[in-house]
N, C-alpha and C positions, 0 to 999 in steps of 0.2 A: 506270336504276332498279335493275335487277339486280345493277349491279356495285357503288351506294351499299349496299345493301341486305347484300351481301357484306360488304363493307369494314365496316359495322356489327356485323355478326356475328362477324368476324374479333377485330375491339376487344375484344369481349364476352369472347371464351373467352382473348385474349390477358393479360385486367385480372381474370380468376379466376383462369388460373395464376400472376399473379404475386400476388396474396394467400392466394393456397395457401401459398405457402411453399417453392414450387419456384424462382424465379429473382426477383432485384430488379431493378427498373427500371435500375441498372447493368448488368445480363446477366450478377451472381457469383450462381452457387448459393447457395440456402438451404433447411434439412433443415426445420427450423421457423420459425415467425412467431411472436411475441407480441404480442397487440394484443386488450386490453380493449375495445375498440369494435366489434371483428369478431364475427361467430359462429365458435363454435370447432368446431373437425373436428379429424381425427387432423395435423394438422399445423400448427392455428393455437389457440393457448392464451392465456386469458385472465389468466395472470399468468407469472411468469420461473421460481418451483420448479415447475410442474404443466408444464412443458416440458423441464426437465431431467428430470424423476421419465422422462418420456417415450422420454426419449435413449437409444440403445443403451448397453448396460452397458461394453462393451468395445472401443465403435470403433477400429479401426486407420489410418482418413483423417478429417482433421476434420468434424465436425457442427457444421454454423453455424446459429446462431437469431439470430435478427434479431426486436431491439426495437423495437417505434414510441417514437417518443415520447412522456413519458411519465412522471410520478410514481409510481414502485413501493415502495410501502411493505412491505418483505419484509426476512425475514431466510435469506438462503439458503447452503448446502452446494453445491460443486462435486467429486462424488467418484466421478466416471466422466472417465476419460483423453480428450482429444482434444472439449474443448468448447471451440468459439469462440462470444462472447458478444457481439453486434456489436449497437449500438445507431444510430439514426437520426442523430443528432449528442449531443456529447457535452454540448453546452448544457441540452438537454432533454429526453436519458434519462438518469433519474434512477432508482436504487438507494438506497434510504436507510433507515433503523432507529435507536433511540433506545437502545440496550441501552449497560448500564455494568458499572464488575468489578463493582462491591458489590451489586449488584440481583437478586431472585433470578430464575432460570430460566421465565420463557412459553412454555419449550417443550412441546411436546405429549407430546414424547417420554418417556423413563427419566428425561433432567435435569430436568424440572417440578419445580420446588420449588429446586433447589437454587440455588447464587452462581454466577453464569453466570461472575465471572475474567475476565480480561485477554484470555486467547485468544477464548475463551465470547462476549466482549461483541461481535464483528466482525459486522458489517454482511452482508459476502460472505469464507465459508470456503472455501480451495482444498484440496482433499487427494488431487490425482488428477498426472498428467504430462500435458503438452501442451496446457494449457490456457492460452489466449488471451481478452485486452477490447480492445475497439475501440469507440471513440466514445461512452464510456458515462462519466456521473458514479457513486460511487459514497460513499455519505454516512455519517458515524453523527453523527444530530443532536440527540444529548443534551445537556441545556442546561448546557454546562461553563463558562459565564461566569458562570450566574448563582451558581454554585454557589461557583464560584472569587473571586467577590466577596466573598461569605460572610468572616466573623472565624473564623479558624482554630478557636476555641472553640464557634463557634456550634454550639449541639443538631442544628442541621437543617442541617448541612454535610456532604455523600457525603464519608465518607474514603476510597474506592475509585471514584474520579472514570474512571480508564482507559476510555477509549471507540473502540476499534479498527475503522475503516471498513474495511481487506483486512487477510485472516491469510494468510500463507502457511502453510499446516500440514503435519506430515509426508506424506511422498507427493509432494507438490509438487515441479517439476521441469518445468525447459524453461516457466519460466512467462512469458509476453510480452503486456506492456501498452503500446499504445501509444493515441497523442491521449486519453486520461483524464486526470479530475479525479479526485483521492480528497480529500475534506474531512473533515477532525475536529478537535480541538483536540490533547488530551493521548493519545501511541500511535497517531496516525492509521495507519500502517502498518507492521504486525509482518511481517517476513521471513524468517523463522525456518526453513526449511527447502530444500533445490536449488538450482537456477540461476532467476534470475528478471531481468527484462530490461525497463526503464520506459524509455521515448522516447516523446519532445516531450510528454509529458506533466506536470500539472498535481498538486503534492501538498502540501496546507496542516495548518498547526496551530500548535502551541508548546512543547508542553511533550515532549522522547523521542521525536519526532513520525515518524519513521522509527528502526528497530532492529530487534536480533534476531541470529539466527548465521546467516543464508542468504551466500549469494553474490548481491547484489544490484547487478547495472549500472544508472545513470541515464546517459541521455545525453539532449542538446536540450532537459532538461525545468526547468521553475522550480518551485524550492523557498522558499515563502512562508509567512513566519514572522506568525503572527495573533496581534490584542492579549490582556489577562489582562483577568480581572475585577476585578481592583486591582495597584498595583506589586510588581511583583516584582523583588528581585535574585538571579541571572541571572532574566533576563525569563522565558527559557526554553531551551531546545538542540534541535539540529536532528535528530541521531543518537547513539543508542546501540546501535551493537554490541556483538554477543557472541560473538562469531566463538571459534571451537575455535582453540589454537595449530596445532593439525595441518592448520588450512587457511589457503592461500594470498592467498586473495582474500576479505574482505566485503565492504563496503560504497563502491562505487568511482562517486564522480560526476566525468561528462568533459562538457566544452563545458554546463556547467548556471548558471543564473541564479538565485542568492539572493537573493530579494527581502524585503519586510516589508508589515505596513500600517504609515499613519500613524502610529500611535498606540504602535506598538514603538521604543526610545530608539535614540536610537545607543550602542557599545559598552554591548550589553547581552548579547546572543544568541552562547553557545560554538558553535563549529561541533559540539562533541559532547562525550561521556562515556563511561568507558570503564563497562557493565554487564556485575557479575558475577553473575548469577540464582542465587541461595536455591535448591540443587539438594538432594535427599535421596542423602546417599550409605552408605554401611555400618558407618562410625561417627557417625552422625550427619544433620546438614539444615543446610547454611551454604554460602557463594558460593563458587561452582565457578571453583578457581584458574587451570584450562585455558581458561577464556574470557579470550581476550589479546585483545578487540578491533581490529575491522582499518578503518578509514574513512578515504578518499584521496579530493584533491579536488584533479581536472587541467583545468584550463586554464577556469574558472568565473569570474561573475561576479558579487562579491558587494558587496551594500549596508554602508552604515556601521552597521547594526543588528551586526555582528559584533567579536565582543570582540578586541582588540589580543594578547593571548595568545592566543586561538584554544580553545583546549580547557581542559577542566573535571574538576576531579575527582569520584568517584562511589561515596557509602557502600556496601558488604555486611556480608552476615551476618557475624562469626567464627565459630569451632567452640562458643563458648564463651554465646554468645546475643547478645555485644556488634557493634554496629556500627565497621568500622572502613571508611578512605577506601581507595579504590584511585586511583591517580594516573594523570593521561593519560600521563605519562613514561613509564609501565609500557605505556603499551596500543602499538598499531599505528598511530599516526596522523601520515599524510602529506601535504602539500602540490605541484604545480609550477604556475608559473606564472598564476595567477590575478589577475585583474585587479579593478578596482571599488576604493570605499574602503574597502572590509573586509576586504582583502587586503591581510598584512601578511609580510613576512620578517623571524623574528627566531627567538633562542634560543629560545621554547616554540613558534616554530611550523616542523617539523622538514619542510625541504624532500627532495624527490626528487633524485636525480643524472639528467644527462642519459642513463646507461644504465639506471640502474635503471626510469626511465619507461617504457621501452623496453617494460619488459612488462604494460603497460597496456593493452593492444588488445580491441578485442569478441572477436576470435578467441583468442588466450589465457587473457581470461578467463572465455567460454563454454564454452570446448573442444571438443570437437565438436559440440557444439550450434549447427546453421546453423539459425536462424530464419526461414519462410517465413507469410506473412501466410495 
């Protein structure tokens, strides 16, 4: 009787510290909990900002918070270094927000009122180093079909449709996602800033739906092209970098599967476009000529949704206010080996040499960046 009596007691304090937020039923440490259904103490919070707000300002070893599962309708900032964001499965923890460029500002903060913009409109901002997702969906679920169905003339048509589920933003560095979903349509994920590193991970849209000038690695992970709200030609593109010419490496997918839904054509979808971002410079505000985009795709596997020429050209500003095209010829874009029917070799699609692939590796182009989970 005594020793059942134990053993019960034992249970007790062993199934409070693990919803403290000190260890998970795996036996890995966790600094926080997030879990709506718990009572919250200094270490278990009932949503994902009022647990960062919480975090150390400056950790030097990771802080792991651990989400339950879970519908989180939040729009959050990451802008303390060294936050891992580990969720129950990446099925059903959920991250998600409705925010667009053209809509104005809910925040609480200085921005209230204003045009939250492309960056503005993300889901989850990173702006810190060291920061890690694991196991987590991550959404921006503004209704971009219905709007994109819309007659280009229509009154009540968002001309500033961009709906960006992750930003990478300045600051950002050594950033590693891995088993996530990121969902949105058009800008699902801006990269725009460090090293940043997606495996086996899940990331959809249509239109731009990856871009930016970061140094971004995909590997293991499938890139799925989702349908429009009416036909479009090009349906829509996968990537637009904006890579600096002074850097080596953008936007590099290895061993990755480009898929579609049904409902996207064949030969319709460029693997990308080269963007030159509308920058303010000292005589003037037009597309920043130093953005030579860089986007390589080794050894992938892609659907018939992808166009036979592969890449697409892309209006910018001129000095002058007019629009002119920038051509993939100009930008950085490479091809080896890739398989499926939307793999093609030909004159617009500009393969690798077997040396030049050579310097395609996670270790060259993280650089010393060793990613530890």
């Amino acid at each position: 009787m005594i020793a059942r009596q134990l053993f019960r007691i034992l249970c007790i304090v062993l199934y409070a510290f693990i919803i403290s937020g000190c260890i998970s039923q795996s036996g890995v440490h966790y600094d926080a909990r997030v879990d709506p259904a718990a009572e919250s103490t200094d270490k278990i919070f009932p949503n994902i900002q009022s647990a960062l707000d919480a975090a150390p300002t400056n950790a030097i070893e990771p802080y792991r918070i651990l989400i339950a599962a879970g519908n989180y309708y939040e729009k959050i900032i990451i802008a303390k270094p060294n936050i891992y964001l580990i969720g129950e499965n990446k099925q059903n923890t959920r991250i998600y927000y409705d925010a667009y460029a053209g809509q104005q500002s809910t925040d609480t903060a200085a921005s209230k009122g204003q045009i939250w913009g492309t960056p503005g409109s993300a889901t989850v901002i990173v702006r810190a180093a060291n920061v890690q997702l694991h196991q987590l969906t991550i959404e921006n679920s503004f209704d971009f079909l219905t709007n994109d169905a819309l007659a280009n003339d229509d009154h009540q048509r968002i001309a500033n449709s961009q709906a960006v589920a992750l930003f990478l933003d300045n600051g950002s560095d050594r950033f590693l996602a891995r088993d996530v979903r990121l969902l949105g349509y058009q800008d699902t994920l801006f990269v725009n800033a460090g090293r940043s590193w997606f495996d086996r991970s899940f990331i959809a849209g249509n239109v731009d739906f990856i871009f930016g000038k970061g140094n971004a690695l995909f590997t293991e992970s499938e890139i799925h092209t989702l349908g429009r709200g009416k036909p479009n030609y090009p349906h829509g593109y996968l990537v637009a970098p904006s890579t600096q010419i002074v850097d080596e490496y953008g936007l590099t997918f290895i061993n990755c599967r480009l898929t579609r839904a049904e409902s996207v054509p064949d030969n319709s979808v460029p693997l990308g476009r080269p963007w030159h971002p509308t920058t303010q410079f000292a005589d003037g505000r037009y597309a920043d000529s130093n953005a030579i985009g860089k986007a390589v795709f080794i050894g992938s596997w892609m659907d018939a949704h992808i166009t036979r020429d592969g890449w697409y050209a892309m209006n910018g500003t001129a000095k002058d206010g007019t629009k002119v095209p920038f051509m993939p010829e100009d930008a950085r874009f490479f091809e080896y080996q890739n398989t499926g029917p939307g793999a093609q070799v030909n004159v617009k699609r500009r393969q690798l040499t077997e040396v030049e692939v050579q310097a395609y590796t996670q270790e060259k182009i993280l650089g010393d960046w060793r990613p530890t989970p």
